[in-house]
Each structure stands twice: as C-alpha cells, then as structure tokens.
OpenMM code with the backbone's topology and positions (N, CA, C; nanometers):
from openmm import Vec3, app, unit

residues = "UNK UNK UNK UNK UNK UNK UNK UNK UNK UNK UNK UNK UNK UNK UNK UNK UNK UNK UNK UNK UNK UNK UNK UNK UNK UNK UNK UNK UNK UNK UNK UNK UNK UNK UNK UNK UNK UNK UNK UNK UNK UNK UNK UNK UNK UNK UNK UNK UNK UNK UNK UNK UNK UNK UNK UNK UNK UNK UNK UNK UNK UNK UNK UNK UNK UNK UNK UNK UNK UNK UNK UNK UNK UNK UNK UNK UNK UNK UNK UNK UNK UNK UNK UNK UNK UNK UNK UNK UNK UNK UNK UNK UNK UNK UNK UNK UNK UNK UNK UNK UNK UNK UNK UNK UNK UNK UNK UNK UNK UNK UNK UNK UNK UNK UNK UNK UNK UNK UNK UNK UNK UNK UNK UNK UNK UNK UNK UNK UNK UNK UNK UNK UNK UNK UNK UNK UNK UNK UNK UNK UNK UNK UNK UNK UNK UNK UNK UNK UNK UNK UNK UNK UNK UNK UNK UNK UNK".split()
positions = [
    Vec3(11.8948, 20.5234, 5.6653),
    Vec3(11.9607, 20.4751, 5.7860),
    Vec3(11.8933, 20.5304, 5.9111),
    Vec3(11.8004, 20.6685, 5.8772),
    Vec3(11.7821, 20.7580, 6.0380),
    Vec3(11.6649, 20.5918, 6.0443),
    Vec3(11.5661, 20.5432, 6.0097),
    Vec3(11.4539, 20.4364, 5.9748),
    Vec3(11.5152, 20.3294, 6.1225),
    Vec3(11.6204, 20.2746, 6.0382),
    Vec3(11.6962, 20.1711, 6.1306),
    Vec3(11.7456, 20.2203, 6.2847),
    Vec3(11.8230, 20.3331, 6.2555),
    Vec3(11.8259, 20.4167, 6.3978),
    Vec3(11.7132, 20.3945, 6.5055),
    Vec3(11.6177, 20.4634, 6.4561),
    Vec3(11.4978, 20.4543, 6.4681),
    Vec3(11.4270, 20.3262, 6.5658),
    Vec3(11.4567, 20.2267, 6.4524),
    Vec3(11.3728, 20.0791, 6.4643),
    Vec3(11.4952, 20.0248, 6.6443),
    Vec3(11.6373, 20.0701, 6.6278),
    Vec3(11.7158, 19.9819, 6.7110),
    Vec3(11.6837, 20.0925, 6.8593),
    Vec3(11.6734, 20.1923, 6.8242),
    Vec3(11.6617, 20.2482, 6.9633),
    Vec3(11.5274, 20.2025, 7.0314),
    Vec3(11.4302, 20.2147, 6.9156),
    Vec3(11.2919, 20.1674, 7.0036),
    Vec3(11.3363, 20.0294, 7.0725),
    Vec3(11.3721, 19.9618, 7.0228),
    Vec3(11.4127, 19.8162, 7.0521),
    Vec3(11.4756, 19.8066, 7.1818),
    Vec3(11.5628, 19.8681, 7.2134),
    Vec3(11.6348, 19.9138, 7.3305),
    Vec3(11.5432, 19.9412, 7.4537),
    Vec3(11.4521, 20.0529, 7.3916),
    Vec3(11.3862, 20.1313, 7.5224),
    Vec3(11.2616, 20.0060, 7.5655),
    Vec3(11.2371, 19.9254, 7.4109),
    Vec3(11.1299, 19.8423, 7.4839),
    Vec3(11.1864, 19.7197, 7.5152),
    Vec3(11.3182, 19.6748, 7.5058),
    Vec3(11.3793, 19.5857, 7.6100),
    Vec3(11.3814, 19.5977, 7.7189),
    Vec3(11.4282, 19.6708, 7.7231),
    Vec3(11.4300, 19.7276, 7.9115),
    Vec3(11.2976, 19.6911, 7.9879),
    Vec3(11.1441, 19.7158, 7.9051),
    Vec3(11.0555, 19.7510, 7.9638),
    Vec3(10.9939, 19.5670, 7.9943),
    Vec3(11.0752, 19.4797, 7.8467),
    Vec3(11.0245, 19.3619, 7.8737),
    Vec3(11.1096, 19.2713, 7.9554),
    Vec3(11.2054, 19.3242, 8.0170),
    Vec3(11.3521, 19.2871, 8.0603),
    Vec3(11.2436, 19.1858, 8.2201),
    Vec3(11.1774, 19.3013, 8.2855),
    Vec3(11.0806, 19.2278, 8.4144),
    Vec3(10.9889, 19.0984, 8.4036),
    Vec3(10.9524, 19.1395, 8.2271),
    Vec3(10.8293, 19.0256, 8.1926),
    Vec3(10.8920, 18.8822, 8.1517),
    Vec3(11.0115, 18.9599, 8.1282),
    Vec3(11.0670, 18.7920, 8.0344),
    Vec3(11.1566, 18.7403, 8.1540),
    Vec3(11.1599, 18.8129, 8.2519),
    Vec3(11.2309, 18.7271, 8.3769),
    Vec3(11.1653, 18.6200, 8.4601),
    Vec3(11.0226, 18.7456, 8.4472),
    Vec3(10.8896, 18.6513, 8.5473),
    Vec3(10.8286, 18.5192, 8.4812),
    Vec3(10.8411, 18.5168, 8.3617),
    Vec3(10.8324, 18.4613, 8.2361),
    Vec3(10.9306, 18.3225, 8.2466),
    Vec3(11.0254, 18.3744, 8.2615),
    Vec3(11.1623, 18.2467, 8.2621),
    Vec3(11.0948, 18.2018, 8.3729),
    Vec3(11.1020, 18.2213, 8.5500),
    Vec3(11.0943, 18.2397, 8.6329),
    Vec3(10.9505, 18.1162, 8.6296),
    Vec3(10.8045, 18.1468, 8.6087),
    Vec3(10.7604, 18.0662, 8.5777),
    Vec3(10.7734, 17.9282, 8.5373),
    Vec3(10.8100, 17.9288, 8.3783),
    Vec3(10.8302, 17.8563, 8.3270),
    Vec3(10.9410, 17.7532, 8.3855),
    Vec3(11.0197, 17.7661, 8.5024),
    Vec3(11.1110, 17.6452, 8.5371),
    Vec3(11.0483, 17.5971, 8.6548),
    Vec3(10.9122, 17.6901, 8.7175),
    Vec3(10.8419, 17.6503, 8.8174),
    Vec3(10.7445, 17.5718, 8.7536),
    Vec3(10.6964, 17.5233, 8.6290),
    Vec3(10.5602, 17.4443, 8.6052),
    Vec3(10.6717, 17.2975, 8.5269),
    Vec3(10.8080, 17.3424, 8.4827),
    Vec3(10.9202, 17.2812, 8.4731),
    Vec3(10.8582, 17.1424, 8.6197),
    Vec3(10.9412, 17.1776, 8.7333),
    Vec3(10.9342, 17.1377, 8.8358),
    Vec3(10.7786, 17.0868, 8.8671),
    Vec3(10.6834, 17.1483, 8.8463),
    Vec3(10.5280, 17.0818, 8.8824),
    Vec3(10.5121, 16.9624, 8.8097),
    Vec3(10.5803, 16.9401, 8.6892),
    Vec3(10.5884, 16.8797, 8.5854),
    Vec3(10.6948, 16.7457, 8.6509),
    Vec3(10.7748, 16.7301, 8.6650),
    Vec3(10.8539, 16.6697, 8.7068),
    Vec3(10.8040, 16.5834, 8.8470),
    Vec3(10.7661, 16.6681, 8.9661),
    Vec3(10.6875, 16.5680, 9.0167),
    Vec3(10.5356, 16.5828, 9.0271),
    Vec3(10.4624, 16.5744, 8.9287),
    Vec3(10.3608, 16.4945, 8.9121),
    Vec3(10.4014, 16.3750, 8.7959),
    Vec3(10.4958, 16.3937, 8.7836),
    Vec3(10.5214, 16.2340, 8.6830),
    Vec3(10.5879, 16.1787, 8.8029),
    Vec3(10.6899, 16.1927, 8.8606),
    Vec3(10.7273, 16.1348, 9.0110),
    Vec3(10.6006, 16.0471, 9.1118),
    Vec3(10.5300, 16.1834, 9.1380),
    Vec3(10.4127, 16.1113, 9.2002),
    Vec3(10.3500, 15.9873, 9.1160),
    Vec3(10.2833, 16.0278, 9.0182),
    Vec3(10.1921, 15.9665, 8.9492),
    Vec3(10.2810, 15.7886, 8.9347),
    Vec3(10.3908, 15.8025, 8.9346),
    Vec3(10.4801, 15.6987, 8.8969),
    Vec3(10.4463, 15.5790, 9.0335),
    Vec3(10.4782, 15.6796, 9.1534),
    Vec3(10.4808, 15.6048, 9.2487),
    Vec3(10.3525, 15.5294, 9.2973),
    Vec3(10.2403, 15.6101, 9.2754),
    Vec3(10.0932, 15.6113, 9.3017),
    Vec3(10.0498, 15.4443, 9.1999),
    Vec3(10.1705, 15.4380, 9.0759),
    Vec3(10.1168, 15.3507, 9.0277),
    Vec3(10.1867, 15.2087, 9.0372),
    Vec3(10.2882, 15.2060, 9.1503),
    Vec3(10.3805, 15.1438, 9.1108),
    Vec3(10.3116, 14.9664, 9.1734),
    Vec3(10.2321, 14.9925, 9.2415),
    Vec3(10.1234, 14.8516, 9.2861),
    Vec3(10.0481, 14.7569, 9.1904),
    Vec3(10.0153, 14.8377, 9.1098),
    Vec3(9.9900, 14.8405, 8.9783),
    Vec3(10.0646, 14.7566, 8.9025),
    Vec3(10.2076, 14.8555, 8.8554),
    Vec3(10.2711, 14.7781, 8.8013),
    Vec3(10.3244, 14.6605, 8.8330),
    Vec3(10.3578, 14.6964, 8.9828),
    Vec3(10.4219, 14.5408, 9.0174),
    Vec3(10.3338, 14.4229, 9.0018),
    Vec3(10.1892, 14.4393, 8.9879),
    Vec3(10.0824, 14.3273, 9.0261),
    Vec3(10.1169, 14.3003, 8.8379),
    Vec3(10.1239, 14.3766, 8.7742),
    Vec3(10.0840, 14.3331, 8.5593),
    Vec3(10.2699, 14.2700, 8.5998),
    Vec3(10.4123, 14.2708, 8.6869),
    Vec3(10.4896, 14.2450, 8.6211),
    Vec3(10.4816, 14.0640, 8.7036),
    Vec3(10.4435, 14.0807, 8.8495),
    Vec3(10.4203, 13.9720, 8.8983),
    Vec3(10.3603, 13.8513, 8.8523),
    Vec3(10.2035, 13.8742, 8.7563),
    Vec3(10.1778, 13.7653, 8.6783),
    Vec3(10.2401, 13.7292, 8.5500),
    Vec3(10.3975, 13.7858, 8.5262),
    Vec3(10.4775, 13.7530, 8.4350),
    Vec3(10.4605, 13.8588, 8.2816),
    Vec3(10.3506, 13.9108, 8.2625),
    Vec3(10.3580, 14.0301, 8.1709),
    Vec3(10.4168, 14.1011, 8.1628),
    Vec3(10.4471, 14.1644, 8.0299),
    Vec3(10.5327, 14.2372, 7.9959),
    Vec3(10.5076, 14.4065, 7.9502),
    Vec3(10.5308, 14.4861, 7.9721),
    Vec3(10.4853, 14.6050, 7.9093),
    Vec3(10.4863, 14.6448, 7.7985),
    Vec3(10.4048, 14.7005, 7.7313),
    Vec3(10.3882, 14.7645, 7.5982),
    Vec3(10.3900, 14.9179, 7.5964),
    Vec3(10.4404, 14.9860, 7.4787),
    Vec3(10.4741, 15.1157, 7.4833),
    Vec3(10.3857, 15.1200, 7.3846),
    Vec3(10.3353, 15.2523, 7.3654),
    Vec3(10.2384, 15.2973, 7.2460),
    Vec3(10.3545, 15.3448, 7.1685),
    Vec3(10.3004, 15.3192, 7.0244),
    Vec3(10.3987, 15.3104, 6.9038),
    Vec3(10.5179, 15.2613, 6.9040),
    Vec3(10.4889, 15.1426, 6.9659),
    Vec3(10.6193, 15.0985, 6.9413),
    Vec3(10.6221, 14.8966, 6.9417),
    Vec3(10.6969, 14.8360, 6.9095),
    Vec3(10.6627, 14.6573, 6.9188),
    Vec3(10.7035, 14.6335, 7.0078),
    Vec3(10.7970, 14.7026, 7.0777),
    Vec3(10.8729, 14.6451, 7.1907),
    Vec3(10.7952, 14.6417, 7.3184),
    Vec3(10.8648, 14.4947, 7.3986),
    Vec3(10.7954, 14.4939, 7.5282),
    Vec3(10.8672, 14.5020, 7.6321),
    Vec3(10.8753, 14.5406, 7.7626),
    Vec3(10.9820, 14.5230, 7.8327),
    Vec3(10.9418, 14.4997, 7.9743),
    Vec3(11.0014, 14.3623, 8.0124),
    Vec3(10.9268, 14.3269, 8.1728),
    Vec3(11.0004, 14.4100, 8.2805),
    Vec3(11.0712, 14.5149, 8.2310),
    Vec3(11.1307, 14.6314, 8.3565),
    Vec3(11.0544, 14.7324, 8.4188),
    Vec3(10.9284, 14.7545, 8.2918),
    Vec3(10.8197, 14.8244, 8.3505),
    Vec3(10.8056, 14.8660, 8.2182),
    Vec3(10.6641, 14.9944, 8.2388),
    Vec3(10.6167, 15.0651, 8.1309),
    Vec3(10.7083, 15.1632, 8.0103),
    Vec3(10.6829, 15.0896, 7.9050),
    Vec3(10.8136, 15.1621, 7.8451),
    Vec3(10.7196, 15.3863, 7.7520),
    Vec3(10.8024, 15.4483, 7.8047),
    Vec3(10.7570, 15.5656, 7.8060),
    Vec3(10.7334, 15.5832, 7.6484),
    Vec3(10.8934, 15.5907, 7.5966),
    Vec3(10.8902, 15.6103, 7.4569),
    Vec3(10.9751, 15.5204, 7.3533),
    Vec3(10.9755, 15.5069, 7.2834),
    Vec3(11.0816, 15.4388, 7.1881),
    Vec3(11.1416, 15.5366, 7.1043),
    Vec3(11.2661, 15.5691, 7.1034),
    Vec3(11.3503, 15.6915, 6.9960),
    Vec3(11.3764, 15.6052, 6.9270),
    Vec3(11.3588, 15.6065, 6.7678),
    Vec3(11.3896, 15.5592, 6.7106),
    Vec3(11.4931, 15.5671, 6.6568),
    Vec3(11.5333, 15.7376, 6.6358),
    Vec3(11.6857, 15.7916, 6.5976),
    Vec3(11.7948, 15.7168, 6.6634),
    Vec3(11.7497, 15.7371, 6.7984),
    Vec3(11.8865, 15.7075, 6.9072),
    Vec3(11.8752, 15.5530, 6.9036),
    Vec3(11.7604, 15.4824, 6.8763),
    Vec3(11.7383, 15.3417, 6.9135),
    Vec3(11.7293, 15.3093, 7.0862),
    Vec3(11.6572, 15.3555, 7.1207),
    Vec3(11.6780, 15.4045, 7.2678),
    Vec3(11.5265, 15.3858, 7.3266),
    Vec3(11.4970, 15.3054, 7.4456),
    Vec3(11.3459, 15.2810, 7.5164),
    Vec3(11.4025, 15.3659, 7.6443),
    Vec3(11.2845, 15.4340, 7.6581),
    Vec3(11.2237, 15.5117, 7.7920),
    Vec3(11.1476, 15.4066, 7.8377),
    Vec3(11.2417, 15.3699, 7.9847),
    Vec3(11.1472, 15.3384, 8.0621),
    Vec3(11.0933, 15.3472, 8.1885),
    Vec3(11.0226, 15.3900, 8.2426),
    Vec3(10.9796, 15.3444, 8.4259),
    Vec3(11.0193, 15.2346, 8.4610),
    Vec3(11.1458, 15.2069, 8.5218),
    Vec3(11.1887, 15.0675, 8.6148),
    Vec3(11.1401, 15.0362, 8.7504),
    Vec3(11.0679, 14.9392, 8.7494),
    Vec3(10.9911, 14.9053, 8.8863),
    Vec3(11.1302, 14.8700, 8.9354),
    Vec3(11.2525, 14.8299, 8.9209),
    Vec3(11.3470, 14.7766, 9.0431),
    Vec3(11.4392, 14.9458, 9.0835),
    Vec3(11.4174, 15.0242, 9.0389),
    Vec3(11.4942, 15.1430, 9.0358),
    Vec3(11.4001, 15.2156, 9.0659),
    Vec3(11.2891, 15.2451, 9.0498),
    Vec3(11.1482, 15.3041, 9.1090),
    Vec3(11.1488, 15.4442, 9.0565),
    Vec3(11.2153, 15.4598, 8.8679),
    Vec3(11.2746, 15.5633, 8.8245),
    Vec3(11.2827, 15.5762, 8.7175),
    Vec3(11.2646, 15.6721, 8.6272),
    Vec3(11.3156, 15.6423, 8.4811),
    Vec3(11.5029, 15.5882, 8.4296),
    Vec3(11.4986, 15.4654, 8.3214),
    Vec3(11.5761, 15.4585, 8.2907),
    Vec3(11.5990, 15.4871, 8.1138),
    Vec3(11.6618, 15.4898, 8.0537),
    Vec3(11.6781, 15.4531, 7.9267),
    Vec3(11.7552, 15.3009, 7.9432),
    Vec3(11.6823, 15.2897, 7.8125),
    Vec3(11.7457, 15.1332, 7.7575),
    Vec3(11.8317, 15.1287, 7.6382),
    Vec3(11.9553, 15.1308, 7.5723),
    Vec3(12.0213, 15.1450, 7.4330),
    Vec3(11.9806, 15.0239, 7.4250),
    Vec3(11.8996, 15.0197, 7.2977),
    Vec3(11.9041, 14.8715, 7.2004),
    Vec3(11.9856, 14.8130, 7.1240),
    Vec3(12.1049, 14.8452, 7.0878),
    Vec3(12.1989, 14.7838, 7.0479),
    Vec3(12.2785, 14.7245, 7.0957),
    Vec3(12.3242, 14.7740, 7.2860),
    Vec3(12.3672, 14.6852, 7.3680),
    Vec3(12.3206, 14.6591, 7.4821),
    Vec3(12.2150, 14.6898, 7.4994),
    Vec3(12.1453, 14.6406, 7.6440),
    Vec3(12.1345, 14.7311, 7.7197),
    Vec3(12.2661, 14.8478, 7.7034),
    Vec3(12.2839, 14.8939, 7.8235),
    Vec3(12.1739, 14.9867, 7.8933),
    Vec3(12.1759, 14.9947, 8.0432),
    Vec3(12.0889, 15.0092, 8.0855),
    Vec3(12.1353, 15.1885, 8.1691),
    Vec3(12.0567, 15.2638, 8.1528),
    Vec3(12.1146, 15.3825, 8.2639),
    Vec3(12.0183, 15.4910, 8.3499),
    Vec3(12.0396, 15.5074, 8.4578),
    Vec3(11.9244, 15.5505, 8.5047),
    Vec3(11.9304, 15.7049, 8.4381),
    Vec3(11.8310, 15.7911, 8.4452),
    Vec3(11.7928, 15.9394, 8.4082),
    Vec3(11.7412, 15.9866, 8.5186),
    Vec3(11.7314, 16.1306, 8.5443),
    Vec3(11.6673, 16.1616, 8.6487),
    Vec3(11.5361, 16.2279, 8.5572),
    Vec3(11.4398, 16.2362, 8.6349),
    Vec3(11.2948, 16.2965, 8.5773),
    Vec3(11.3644, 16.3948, 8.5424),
    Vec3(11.4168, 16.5198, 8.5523),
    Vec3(11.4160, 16.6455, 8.4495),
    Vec3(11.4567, 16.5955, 8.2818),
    Vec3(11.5658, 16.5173, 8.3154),
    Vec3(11.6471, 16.4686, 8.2151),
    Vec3(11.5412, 16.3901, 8.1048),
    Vec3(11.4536, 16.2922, 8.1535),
    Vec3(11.3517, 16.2248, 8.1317),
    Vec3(11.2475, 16.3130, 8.0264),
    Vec3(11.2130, 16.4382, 8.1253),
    Vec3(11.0965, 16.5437, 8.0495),
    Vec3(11.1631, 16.6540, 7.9331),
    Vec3(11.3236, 16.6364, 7.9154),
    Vec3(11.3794, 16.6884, 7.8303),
    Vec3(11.3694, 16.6593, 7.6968),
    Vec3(11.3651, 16.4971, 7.7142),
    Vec3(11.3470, 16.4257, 7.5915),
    Vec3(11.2353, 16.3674, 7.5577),
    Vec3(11.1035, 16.3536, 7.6624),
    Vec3(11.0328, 16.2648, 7.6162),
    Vec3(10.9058, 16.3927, 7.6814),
    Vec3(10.8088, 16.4046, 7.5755),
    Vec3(10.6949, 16.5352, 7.6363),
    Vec3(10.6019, 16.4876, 7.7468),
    Vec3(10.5778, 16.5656, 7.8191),
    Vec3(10.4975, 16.5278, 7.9782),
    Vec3(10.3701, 16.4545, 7.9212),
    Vec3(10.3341, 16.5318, 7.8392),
    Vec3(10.1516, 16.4292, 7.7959),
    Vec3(10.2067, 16.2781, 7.7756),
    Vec3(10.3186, 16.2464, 7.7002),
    Vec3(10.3352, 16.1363, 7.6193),
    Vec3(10.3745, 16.0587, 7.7467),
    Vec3(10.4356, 16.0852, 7.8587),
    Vec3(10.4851, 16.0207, 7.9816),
    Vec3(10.3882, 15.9578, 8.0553),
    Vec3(10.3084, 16.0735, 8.0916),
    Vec3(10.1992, 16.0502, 8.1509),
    Vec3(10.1097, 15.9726, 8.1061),
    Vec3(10.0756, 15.9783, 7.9832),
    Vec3(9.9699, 15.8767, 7.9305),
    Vec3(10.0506, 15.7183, 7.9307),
    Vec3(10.1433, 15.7396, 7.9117),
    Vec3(10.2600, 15.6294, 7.8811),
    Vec3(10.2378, 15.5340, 8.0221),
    Vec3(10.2368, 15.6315, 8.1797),
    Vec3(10.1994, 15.5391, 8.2979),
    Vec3(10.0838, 15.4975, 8.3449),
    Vec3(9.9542, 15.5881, 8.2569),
    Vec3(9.8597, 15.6019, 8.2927),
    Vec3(9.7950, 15.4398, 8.2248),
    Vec3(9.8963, 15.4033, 8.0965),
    Vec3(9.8632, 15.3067, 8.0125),
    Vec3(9.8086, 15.1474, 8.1148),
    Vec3(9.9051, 15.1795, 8.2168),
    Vec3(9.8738, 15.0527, 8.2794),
    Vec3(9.7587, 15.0408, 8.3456),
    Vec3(9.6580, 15.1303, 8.3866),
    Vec3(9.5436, 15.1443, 8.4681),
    Vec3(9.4759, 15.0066, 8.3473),
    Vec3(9.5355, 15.0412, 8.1951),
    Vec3(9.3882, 14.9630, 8.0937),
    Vec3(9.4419, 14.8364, 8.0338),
    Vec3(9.5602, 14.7878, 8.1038),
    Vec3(9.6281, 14.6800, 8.0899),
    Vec3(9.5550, 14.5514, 8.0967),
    Vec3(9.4965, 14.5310, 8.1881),
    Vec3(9.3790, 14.4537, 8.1696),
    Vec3(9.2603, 14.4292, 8.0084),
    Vec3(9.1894, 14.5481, 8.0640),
    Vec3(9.1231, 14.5899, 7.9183),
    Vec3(9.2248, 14.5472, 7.7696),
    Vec3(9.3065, 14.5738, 7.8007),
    Vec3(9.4143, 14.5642, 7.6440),
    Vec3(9.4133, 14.4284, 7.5810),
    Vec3(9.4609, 14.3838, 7.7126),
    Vec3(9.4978, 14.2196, 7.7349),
    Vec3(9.3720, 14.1251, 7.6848),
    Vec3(9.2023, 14.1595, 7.7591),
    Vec3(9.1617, 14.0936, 7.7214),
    Vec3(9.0978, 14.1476, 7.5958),
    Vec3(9.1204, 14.2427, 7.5531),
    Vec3(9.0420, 14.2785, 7.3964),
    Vec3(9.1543, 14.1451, 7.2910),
    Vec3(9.2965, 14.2321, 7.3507),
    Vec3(9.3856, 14.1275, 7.2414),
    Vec3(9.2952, 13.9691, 7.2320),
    Vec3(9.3024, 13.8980, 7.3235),
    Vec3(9.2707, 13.7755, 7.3620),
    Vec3(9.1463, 13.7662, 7.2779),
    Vec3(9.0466, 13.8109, 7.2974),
    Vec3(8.8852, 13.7677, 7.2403),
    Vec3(8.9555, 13.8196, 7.0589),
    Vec3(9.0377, 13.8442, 7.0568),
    Vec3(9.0484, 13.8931, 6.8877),
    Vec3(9.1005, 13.7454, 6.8568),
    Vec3(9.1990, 13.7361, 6.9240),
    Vec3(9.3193, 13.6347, 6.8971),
    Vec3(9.2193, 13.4961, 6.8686),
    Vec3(9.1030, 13.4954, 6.9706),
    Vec3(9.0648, 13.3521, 6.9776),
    Vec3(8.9427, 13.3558, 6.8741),
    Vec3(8.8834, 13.4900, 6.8590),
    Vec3(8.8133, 13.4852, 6.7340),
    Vec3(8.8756, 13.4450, 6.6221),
    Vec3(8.9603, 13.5137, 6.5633),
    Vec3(9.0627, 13.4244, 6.4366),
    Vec3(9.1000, 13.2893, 6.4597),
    Vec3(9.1165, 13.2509, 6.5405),
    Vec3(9.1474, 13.0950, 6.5904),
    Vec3(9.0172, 13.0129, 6.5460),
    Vec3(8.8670, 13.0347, 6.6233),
    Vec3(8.7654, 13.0125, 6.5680),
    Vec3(8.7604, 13.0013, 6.4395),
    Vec3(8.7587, 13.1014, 6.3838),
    Vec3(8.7412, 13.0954, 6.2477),
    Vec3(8.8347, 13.0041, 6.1986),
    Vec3(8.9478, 13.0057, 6.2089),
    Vec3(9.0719, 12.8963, 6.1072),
    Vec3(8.9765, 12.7439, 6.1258),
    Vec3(8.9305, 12.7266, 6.2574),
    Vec3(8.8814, 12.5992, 6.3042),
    Vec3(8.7639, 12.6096, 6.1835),
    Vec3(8.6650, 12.6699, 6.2053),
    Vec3(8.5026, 12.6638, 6.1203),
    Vec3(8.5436, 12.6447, 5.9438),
    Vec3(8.6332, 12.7249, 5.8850),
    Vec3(8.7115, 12.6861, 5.7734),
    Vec3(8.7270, 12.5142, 5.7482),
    Vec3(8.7607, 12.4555, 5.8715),
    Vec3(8.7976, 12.3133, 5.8508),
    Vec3(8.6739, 12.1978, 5.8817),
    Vec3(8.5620, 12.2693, 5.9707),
    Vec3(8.4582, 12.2082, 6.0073),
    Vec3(8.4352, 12.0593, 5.9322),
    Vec3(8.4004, 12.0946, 5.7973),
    Vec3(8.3418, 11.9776, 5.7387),
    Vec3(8.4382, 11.8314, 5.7092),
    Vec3(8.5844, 11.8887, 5.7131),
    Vec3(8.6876, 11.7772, 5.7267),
    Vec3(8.7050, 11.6904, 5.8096),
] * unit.nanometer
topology = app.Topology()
chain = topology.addChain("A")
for resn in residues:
    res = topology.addResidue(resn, chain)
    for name in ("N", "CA", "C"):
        topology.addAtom(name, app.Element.getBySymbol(name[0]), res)
C-alpha cells in the first residue's frame, strides 16, 4: 500500500505543476476552435459567387461520398446514422442540416457545424466547387463515350 501512497501523492504534486499547462492548453485549443470556425465562415463567403453562378445555371451540388444532390448548395456531409445532409445554404448564407426523412430543414451555427462534421472534410467539401466545372465535364466526355460506343455496337444495322 506505502507503493500506491506513493504513486497518488506524486500524482498530486505533479498536478498542480500541470494544472498551468493544461489551462494554457484548454485555452489554446478553443482559440484555433474559433480560427477554425471562421476560416470556414470566410472561405464560405469568398465562395459564395461561385456557388451562386453552378446554382444559377440550374445545377445541383454533389457531396463527396455520398448520391445525394442538393440545389441549396454544397452539401458538406451526409450522416448516415442520423440520415442527415450538411449543408452550405446559398439562401441562408450558412450551414444548415437537412433530415431526410422529412425534409426538415434547420439552420446550425458554424461551431455547431465543426462539432459534427471535421474542418478538413468542410473545407474540402466548399473548396469542391472551385472543380465543379472540371467534374461536370469529365462526367460528360465519359457519359458520351459509352453512348458512342452503344451506337458503334449497332453500326452495321
């Protein structure tokens, strides 16, 4: 038992000593919290010309890993548990969630947003639209290659 004595007092004396580090520590960490929060803010807004120009010619957004499209804007994430789309709403200029089972629609605020969905995955998620173009026409030259081909199959008929 003196062993354990031992082990809990050290524990004690070197709490105390980490008591400053793990404050500055917390302390930090809700400040890169916040850096985090608006540079997805910014970055959102920076892109929102963007988006409006891919929702204006009637396109729809695509989320990575996921089938769903949604003409409200870039969809962040798809939960599959919750059944639930993250999205950037160009009419709300904000993250919303979407429930898929009834439509319903609700806004989030960015902290709330980076709680559930990780900053890389967000970010790349808005960044997606810079290659919207690119996407669009790779799909297209695939689409019309297979088309070709079904046609050359029938050539001699």
């Amino acid at each position: 038992m003196n062993k354990l004595d031992d082990l809990v007092k050290e524990f004690i004396e070197r709490n105390k000593e980490d008591a400053s580090l793990l404050d500055k520590l917390e302390l930090k960490q809700k400040e890169l919290i916040v850096e985090q929060e608006e540079k997805t803010r910014q970055t959102a807004i920076k892109l929102m010309p963007v988006m409006q120009l891919i929702a204006s010619m009637g396109y729809r957004f695509k989320g990575k890993d996921t089938d769903y499209m949604s003409s409200r804007g870039p969809i962040l994430k798809h939960d599959l548990r919750a059944n639930r789309l993250y999205i950037f709403s160009l009419e709300r200029k904000g993250p919303i969630t979407v429930d898929l089972r009834d439509n319903e629609v609700k806004p989030i605020t960015y902290r709330k947003l980076l709680e559930e969905v990780e900053f890389t995955q967000v970010m790349d998620s808005l960044l997606m639209t810079l290659q919207f173009n690119d996407d669009l026409i790779e799909l297209y030259e695939k689409s019309n290659s297979e088309l070709e081909a079904q046609l050359k199959k029938f050539d001699d008929i």
